[in-house]
C-alpha positions in Angstrom: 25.3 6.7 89.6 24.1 9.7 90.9 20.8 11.1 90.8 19.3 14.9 91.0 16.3 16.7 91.0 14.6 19.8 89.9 10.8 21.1 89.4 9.6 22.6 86.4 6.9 24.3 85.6 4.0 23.2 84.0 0.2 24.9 83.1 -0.9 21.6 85.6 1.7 23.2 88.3 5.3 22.4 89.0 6.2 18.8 88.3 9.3 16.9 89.6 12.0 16.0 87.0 14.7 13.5 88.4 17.8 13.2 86.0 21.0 10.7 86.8 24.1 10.5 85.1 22.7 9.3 81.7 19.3 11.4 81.4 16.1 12.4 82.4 14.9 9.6 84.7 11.6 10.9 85.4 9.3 13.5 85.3 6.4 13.4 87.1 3.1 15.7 86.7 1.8 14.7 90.4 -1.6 14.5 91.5 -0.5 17.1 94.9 -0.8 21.0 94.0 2.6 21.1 95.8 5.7 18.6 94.0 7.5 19.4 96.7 5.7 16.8 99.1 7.9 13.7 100.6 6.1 11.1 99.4 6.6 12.0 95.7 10.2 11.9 96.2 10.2 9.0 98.6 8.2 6.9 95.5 10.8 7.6 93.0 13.7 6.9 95.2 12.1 3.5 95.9 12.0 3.3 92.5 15.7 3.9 92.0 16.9 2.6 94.8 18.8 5.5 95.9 17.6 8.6 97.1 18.0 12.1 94.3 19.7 15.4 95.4 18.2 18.7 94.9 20.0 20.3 92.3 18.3 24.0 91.7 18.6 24.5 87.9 18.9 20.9 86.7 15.7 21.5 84.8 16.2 24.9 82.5 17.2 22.7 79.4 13.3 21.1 80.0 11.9 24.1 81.7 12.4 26.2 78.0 11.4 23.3 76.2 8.3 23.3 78.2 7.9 26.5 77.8 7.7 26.8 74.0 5.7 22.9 73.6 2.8 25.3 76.0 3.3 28.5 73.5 2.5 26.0 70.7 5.9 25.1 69.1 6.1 21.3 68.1 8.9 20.2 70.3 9.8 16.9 69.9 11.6 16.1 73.7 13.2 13.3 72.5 14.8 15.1 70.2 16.4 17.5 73.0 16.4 15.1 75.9 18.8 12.0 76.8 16.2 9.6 78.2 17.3 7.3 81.0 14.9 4.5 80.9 15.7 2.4 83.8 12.4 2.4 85.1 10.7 1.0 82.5 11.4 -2.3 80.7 9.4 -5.2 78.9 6.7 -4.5 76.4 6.0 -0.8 78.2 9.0 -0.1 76.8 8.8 -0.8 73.4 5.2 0.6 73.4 6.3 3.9 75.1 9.5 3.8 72.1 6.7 3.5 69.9 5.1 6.4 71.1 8.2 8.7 70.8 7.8 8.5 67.0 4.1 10.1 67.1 4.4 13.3 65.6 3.2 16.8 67.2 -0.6 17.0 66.4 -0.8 13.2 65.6 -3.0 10.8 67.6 -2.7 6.4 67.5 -5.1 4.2 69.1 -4.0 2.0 71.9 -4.0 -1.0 69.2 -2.1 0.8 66.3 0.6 0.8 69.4 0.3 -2.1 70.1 0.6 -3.7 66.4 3.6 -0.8 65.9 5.3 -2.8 69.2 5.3 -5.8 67.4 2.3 -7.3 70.0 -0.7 -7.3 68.4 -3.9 -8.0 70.9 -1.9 -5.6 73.6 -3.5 -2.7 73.5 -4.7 -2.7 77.4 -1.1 -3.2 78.1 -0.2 0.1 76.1 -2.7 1.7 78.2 -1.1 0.4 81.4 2.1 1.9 79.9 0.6 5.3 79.3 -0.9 5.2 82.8 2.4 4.4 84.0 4.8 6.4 81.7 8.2 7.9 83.9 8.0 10.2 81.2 4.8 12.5 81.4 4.5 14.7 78.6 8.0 14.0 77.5 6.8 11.2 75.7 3.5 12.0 74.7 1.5 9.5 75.8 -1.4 12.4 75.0 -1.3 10.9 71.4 -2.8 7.7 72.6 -6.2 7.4 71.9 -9.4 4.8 72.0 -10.1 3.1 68.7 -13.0 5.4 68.3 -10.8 8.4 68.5 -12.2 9.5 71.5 -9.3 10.5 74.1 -9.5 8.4 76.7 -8.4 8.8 80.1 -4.9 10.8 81.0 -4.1 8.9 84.3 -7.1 10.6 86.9 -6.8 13.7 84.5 -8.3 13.4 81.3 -9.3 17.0 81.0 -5.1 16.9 81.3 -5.0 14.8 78.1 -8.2 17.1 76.2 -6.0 20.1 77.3 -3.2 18.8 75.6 -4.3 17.4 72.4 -6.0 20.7 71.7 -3.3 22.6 72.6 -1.5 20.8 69.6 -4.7 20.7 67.4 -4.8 24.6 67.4 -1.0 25.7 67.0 -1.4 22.7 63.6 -4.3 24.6 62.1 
């Protein structure tokens, strides 16, 4: 297995997108102004267990995509993107599977997932899948809200996760 990297650009800055032979592996909006920084690729290599080659231009496909989700389009990744899901397994799985199926403008609470997953009771562990997502905007763990319908938290960006529902909100209406 081989894996490659790119960065793509984002209204947050340029994130690191790490494909392998079967998909998208990760893509990670950091919390550094720069993606470039080691220890952002040193933590997904750990992660894989081997360590991902720059490869300029392995992003366009998401890059575009990206592009038109931030000019207000309702791009469904998952409809575009091959997901390699290696990183994640066990109920965060399921719940983030569950979150794939949220439609553009749409918003669950942490329970619905939970329930939708088959694990009723586990809505803190959907938020620890959220929080923990490979898959930042990709799958739109955006659309996960608090049973009161506030938003929540967006891992130490929730002005991120406001940005983002709103974003959608306004290209709906």
């Amino acid at each position: 297995m081989t894996f490659r990297y790119d960065f793509a650009p984002t209204p947050f800055g340029d994130a690191l997108a790490v494909f392998s032979d079967e998909g998208i592996v990760h893509f990670d909006l950091s919390e550094s102004a720069d993606p470039s920084v080691p220890w952002l690729l040193e933590n997904v290599s750990r992660r894989l267990g081997a360590v991902p080659e720059p490869d300029p231009g392995a992003a366009a496909e998401l890059s575009q995509l990206l592009d038109a989700y931030f000019d207000g389009e309702p791009i469904a990744f998952t409809e575009h993107l091959k997901l390699d899901w290696r990183l994640i397994e066990g109920f965060s799985r399921e719940a983030l599977q569950v979150i794939c199926t949220i439609d553009w403008g749409q918003t669950l609470s942490y329970g619905d997932v939970a329930v939708l997953a088959g694990h009723p009771g586990a809505a803190r562990a959907v938020g620890t899948a959220c929080r923990l997502t490979p898959f930042s905007i990709i799958v739109p763990v955006h659309r996960v809200v608090r049973s009161d319908g506030s938003a929540g938290q967006y891992g130490a960006h929730p002005e991120r996760k406001t940005f983002l529902l709103d974003l959608e909100a306004q290209a709906r209406s």
